[in-house]
C-alpha positions as CSV (number, residue, x, y, z in Angstrom):
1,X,6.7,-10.0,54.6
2,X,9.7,-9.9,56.1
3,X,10.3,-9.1,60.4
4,X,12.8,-7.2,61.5
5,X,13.7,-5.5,65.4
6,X,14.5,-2.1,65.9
7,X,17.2,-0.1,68.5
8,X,17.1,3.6,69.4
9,X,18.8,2.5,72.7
10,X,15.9,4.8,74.7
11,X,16.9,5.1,78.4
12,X,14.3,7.2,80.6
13,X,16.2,8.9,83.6
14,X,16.5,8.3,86.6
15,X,19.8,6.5,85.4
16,X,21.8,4.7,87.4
17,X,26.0,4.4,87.6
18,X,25.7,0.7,84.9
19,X,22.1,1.9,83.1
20,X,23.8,2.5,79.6
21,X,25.9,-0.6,79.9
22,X,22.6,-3.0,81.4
23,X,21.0,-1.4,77.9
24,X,23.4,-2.3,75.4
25,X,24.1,-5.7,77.1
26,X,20.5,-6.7,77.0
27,X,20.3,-5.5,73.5
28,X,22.7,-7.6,72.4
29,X,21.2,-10.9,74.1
30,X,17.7,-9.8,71.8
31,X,19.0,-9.8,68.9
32,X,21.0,-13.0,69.6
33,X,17.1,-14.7,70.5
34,X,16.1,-12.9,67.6
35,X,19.0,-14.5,65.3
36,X,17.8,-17.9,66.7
37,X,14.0,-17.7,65.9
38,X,14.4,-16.6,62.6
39,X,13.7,-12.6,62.5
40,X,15.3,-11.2,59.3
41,X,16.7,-7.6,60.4
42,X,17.7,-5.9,63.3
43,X,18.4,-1.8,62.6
44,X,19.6,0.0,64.6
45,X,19.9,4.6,64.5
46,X,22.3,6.9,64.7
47,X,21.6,9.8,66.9
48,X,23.6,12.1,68.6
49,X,23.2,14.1,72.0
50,X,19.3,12.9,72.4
51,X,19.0,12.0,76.1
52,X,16.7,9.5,76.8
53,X,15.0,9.1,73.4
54,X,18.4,7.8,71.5
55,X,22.0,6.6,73.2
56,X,22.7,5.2,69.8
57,X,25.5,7.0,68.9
58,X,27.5,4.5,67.2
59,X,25.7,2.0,65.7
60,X,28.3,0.3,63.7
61,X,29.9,-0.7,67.3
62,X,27.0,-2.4,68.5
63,X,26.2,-4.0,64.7
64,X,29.7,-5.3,64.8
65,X,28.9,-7.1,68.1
66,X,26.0,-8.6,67.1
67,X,28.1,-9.5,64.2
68,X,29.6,-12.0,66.3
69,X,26.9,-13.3,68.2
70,X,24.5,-14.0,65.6
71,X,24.8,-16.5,62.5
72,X,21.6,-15.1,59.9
73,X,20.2,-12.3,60.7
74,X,20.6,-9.0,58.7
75,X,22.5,-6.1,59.9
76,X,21.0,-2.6,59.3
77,X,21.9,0.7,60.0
78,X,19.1,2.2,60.2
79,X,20.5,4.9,59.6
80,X,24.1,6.6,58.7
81,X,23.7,10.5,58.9
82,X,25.5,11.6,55.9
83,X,26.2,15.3,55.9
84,X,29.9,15.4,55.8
85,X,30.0,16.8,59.0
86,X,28.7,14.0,61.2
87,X,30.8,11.3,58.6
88,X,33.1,11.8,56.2
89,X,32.1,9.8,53.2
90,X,35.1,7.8,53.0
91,X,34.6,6.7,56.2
92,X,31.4,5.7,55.8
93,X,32.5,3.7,53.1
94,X,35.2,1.8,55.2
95,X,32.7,1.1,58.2
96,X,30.0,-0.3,55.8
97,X,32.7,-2.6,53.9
98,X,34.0,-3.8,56.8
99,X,31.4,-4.7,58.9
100,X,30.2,-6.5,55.4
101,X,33.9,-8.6,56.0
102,X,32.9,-9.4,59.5
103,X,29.3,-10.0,59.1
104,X,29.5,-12.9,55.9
105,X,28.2,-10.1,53.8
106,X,25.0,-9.4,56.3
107,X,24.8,-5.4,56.1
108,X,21.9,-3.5,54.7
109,X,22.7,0.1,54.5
110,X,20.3,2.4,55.2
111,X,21.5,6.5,54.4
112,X,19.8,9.8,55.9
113,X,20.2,13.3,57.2
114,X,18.7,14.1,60.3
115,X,16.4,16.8,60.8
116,X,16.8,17.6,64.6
117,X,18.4,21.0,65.6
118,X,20.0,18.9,68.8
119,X,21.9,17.0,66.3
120,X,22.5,19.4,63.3
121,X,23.7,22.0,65.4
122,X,25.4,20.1,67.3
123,X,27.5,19.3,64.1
124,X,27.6,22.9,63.0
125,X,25.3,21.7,60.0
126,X,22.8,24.1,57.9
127,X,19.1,22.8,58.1
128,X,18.7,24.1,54.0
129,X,21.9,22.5,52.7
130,X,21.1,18.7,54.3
131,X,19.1,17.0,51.5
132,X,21.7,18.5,49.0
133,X,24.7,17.4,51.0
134,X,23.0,13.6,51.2
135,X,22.4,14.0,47.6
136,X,26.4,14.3,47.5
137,X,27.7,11.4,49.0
138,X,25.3,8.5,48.5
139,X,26.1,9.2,45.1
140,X,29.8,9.3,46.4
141,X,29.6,6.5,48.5
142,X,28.1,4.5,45.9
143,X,31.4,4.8,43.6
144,X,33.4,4.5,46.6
145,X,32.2,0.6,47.0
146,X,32.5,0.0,43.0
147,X,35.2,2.4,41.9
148,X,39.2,1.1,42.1
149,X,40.2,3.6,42.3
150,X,37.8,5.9,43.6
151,X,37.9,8.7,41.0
152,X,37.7,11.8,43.3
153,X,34.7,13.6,44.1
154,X,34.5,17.5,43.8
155,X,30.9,18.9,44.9
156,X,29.8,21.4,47.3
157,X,30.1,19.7,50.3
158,X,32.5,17.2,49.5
159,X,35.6,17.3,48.0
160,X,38.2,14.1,47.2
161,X,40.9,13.3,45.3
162,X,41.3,10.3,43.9
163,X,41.9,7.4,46.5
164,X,41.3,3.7,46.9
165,X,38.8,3.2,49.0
166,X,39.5,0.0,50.8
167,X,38.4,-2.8,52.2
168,X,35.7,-3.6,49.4
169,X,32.2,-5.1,50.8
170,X,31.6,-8.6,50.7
171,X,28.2,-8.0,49.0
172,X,28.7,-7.0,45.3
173,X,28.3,-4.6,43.7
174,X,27.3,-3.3,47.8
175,X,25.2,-3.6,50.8
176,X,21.4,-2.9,49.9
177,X,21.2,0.8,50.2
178,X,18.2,2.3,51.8
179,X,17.1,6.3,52.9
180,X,15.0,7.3,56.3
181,X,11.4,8.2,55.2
182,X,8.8,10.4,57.3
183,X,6.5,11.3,54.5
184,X,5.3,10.6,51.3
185,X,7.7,12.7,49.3
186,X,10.7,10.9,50.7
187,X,8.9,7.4,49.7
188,X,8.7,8.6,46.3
189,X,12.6,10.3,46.5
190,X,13.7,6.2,47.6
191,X,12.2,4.7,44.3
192,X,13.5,7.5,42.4
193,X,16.5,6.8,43.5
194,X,16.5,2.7,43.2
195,X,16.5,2.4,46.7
196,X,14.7,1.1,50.1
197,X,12.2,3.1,52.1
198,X,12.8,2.8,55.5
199,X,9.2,5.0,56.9
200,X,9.0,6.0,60.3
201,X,5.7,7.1,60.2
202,X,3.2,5.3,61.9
203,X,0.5,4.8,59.4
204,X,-2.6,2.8,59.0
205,X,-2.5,-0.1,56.2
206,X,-4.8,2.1,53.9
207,X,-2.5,4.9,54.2
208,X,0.3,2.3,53.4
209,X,-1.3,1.3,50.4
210,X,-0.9,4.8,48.5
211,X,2.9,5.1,49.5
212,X,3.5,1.7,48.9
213,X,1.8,2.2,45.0
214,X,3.1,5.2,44.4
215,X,6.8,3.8,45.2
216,X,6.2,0.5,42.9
217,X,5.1,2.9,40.4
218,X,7.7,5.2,40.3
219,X,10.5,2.3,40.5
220,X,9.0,0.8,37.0
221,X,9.2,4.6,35.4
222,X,12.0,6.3,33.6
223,X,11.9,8.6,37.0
224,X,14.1,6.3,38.7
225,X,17.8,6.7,38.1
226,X,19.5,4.5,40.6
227,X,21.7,6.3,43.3
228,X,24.0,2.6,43.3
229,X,24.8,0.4,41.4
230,X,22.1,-2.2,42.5
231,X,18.5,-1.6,42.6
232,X,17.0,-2.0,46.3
233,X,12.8,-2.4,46.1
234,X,11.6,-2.3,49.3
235,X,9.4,-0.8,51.6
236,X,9.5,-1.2,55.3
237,X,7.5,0.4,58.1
238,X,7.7,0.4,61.6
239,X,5.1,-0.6,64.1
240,X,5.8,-0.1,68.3
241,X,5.4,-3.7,69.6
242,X,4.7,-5.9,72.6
243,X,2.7,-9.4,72.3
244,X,1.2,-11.5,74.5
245,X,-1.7,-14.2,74.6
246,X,-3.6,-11.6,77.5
247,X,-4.0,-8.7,75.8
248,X,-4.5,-6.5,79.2
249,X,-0.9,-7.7,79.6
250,X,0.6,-7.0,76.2
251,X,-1.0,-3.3,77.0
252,X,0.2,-2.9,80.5
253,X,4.2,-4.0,79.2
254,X,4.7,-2.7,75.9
255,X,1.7,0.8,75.8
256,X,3.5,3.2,77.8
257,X,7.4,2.6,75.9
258,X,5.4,2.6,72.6
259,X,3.9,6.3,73.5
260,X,7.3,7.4,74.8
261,X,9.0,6.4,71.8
262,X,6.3,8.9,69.7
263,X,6.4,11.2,72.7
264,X,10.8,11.8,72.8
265,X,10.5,11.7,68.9
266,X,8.7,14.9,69.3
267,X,10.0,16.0,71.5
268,X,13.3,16.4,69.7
269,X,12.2,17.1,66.6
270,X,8.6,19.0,66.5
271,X,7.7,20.4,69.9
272,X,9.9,20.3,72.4
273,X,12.5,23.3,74.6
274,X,15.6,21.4,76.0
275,X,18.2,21.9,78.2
276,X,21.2,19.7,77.9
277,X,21.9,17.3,80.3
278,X,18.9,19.0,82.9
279,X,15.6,18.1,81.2
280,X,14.4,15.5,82.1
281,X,11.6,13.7,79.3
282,X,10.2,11.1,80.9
283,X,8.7,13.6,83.7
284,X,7.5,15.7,80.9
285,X,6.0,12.9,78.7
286,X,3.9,11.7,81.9
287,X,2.7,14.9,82.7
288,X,1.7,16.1,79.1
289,X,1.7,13.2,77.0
290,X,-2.1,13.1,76.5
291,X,-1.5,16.8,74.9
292,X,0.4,15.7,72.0
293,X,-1.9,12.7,71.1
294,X,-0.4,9.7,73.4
295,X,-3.7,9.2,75.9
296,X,-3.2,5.7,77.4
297,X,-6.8,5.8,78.3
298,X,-7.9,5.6,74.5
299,X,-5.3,3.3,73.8
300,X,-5.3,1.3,75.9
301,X,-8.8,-0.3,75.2
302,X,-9.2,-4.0,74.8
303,X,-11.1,-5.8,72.3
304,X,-10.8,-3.5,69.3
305,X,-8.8,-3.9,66.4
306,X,-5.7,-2.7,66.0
307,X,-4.3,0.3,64.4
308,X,-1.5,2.7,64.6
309,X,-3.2,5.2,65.9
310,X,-7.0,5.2,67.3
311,X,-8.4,8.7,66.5
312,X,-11.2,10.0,69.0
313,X,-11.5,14.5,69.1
314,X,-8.5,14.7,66.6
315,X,-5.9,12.8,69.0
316,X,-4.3,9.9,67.8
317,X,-3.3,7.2,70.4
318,X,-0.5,5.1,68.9
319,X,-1.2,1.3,69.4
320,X,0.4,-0.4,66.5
321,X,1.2,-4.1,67.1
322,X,0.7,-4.4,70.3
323,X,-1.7,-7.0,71.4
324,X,-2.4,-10.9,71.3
325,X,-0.9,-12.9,68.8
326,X,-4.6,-13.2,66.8
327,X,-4.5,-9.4,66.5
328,X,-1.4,-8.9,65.7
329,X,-1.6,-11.0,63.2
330,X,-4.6,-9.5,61.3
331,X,-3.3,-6.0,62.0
332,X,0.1,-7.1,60.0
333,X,-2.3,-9.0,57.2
334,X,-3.1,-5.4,56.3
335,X,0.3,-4.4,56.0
336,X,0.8,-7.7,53.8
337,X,-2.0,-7.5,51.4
338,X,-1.1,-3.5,50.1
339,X,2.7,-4.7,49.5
340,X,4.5,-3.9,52.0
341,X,8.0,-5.9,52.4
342,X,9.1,-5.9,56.2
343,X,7.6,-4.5,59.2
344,X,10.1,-3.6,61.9
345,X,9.2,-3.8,65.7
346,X,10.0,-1.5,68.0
347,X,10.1,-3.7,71.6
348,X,13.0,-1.6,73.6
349,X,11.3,1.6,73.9
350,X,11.0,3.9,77.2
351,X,10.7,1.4,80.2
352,X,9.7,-1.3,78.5
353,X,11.4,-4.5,80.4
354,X,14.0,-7.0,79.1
355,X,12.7,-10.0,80.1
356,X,9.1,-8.9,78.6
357,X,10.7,-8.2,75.0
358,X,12.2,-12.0,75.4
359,X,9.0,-13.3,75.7
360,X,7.2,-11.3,73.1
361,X,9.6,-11.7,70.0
362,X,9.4,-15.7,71.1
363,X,5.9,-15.6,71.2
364,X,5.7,-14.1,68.0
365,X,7.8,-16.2,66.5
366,X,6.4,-19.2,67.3
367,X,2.2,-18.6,66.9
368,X,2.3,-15.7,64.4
369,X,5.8,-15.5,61.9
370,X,5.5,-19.0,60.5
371,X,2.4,-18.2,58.1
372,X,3.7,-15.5,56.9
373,X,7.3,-16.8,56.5
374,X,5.8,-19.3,53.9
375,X,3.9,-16.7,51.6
376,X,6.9,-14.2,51.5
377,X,9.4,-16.9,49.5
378,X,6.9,-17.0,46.8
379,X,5.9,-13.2,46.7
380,X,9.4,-12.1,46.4
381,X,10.5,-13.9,44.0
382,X,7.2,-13.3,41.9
383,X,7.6,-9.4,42.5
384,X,11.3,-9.6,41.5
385,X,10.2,-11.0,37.9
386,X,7.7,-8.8,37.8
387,X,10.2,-6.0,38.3
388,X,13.2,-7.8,36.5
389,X,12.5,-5.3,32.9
390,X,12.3,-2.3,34.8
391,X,15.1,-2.8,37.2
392,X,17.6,-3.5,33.9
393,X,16.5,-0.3,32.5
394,X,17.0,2.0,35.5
395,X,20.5,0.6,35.8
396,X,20.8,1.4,32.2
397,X,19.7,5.4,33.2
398,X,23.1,5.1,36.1
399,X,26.2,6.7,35.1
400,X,28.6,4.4,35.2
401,X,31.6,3.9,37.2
402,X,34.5,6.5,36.7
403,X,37.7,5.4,35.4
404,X,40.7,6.6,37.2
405,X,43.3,8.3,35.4
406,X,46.2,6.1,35.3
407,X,48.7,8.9,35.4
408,X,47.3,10.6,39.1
409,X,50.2,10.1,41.2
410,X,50.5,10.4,44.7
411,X,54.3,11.4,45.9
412,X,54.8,10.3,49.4
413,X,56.5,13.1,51.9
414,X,60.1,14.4,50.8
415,X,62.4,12.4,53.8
416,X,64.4,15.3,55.8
């Protein structure tokens, strides 16, 4: 498996005058360590108007930063929001390709809708036209990246004449394109359409295993018609993280930012009433968070395997990988042996502290990533032989690139 670290830029209030600038400037310095001890991805969100649980606004600001401080590590958005009224497809295009220049051809680019009223109505964006509108432009964006010109585009949501999308991406034909997964439905949408499952759900290995099957399988059926012009086969999931040889210690730093993180999430999207720049979360997770299935006192119990969530009377107490490195490394074996390609880690969550994320990506890095740095090489390359016949086919099933017509003409403005 691959490793990767994950931003939502949480900041619990109280804030101070410099919080938001401490937060991105510590940010930056993990993913610099994590460049240097050999973690594979860092992805990062894009969320708008969530206080507290996401001041990740613009991620391809903070991706071009790390750009420049880092030499290896891959760059993913984790995710775009794509509904034409957050981006404008061409401009999605542009950002991508040029943080591609920048970043030695680095980018992974990971696509998705949003599903929180905070955000779609914040953009003036129906809740039923969102999966049709990301339909739209990945397929747009897609020709965008291959197409010189760009033919034109002339949908329901999105409407282009033909222009030359410029700069091109470094990467050819493009980035590695990805979508957002919560269920099962959207794992099997992601193979359908040739690309990377990024999950956010929190789920056990032997839940892993089914989504994880049924994506291989649908990748190597005549379901999948590729949304690029590449074929992406991966599956990731995310996992909250703290690790430390006491594991009292990797509780007590890295529990409570791990159940915020599920905590805001619903917040936001499932249960929560919020009033715009007044309510304040944090208050609210610590007085109810046990209601909604984040009780630290389950949780937090040593010497039992871990899981992403402990279940005891129906309430699940996210845990995930945080715990010594022995633990954490049989947790992720599970994750390993049903086939799944990268685990991300989510360190920088609620009050979890700077200097205790430093510590645990470099412990994890130096007692747990090595074994399974030297298996992944060989899986890879044996999966992508395995899937070599299938892969050729589905890009067989693409429509190709449009051609252009050479006579489409643009007159620049009369002079006066």
């Amino acid at each position: 498996m691959r490793f990767g670290i994950f931003y939502e830029h949480q900041l619990p209030r109280p804030w101070e005058p410099d919080s938001e600038h401490r937060l991105l400037k510590d940010a930056l310095e993990q993913v610099e360590l994590a460049d240097r001890l050999g973690y594979d991805h860092v992805w990062e969100v894009e969320h708008h108007f969530l206080e507290e649980y996401s001041h990740s606004s613009a991620p391809e600001v903070f991706l071009a930063a790390a750009s420049q401080r880092t030499k290896q590590i891959r760059l993913g958005h984790g995710i775009v929001l794509m509904p034409v009224s957050f981006n404008h497809t061409a401009r999605i295009a542009e950002r991508i390709a040029t943080l591609d220049l920048v970043s030695d051809g680095r980018v992974e680019f990971g696509t998705g809708e949003s599903s929180s009223e905070m955000e779609l109505g914040g953009f003036n964006i129906e809740r039923e036209s969102k999966r049709a509108q990301w339909e739209e432009t990945i397929d747009a964006v897609s020709r965008m990246f291959v197409e010189t010109p760009f033919a034109g585009y002339n949908g329901r949501y999105l409407q282009m004449p033909s222009r030359n999308v410029v700069p091109k991406s470094l990467q050819k034909p493009h980035p590695p394109m990805w979508v957002a997964c919560s269920r099962r439905e959207t794992i099997h949408l992601a193979a359908s359409k040739g690309i990377g499952a990024l999950s956010f759900s929190f789920i056990e290995p032997s839940a892993a295993k089914e989504w994880v099957d049924d994506y291989y399988e649908t990748i190597c059926s005549e379901e999948c018609v590729p949304a690029g012009f590449a074929v992406n086969p991966q599956v990731a999931i995310v996992t909250p993280f703290m690790c430390h040889e006491d594991e009292g210690t990797a509780i007590e730093r890295g529990l409570d930012g791990g159940h915020f993180f599920g905590y805001s999430l619903g917040h936001y999207y499932v249960y929560g009433r919020h009033t715009p720049g007044r309510t304040n979360v944090w208050e609210e997770f610590e007085e109810r968070r046990a209601q909604f299935g984040f009780d630290r006192r389950i949780a937090a119990r040593e010497g039992e395997a871990l899981a992403a969530r402990l279940m005891e009377e129906r309430l699940g107490a996210l845990r995930g990988s945080i715990g010594t490195p022995d633990q954490i490394r049989e947790f992720l074996r599970g994750y390993e042996a049903v086939g799944v390609d990268q685990v991300i880690f989510v360190s920088q969550a609620g009050r979890n502290r700077h200097e205790h994320i430093c510590e645990s990506l470099q412990l994890f890095a130096n007692e747990v990533m090595p074994e399974f740095k030297e298996r992944h090489e060989r899986r890879e390359r044996q999966k992508m032989e395995r899937l070599a016949p299938a892969i050729e086919a589905a890009l067989a099933r693409r429509a190709p690139a449009r051609d252009a017509s050479r006579d489409y003409v643009v007159v620049a403005a009369a002079a006066p």
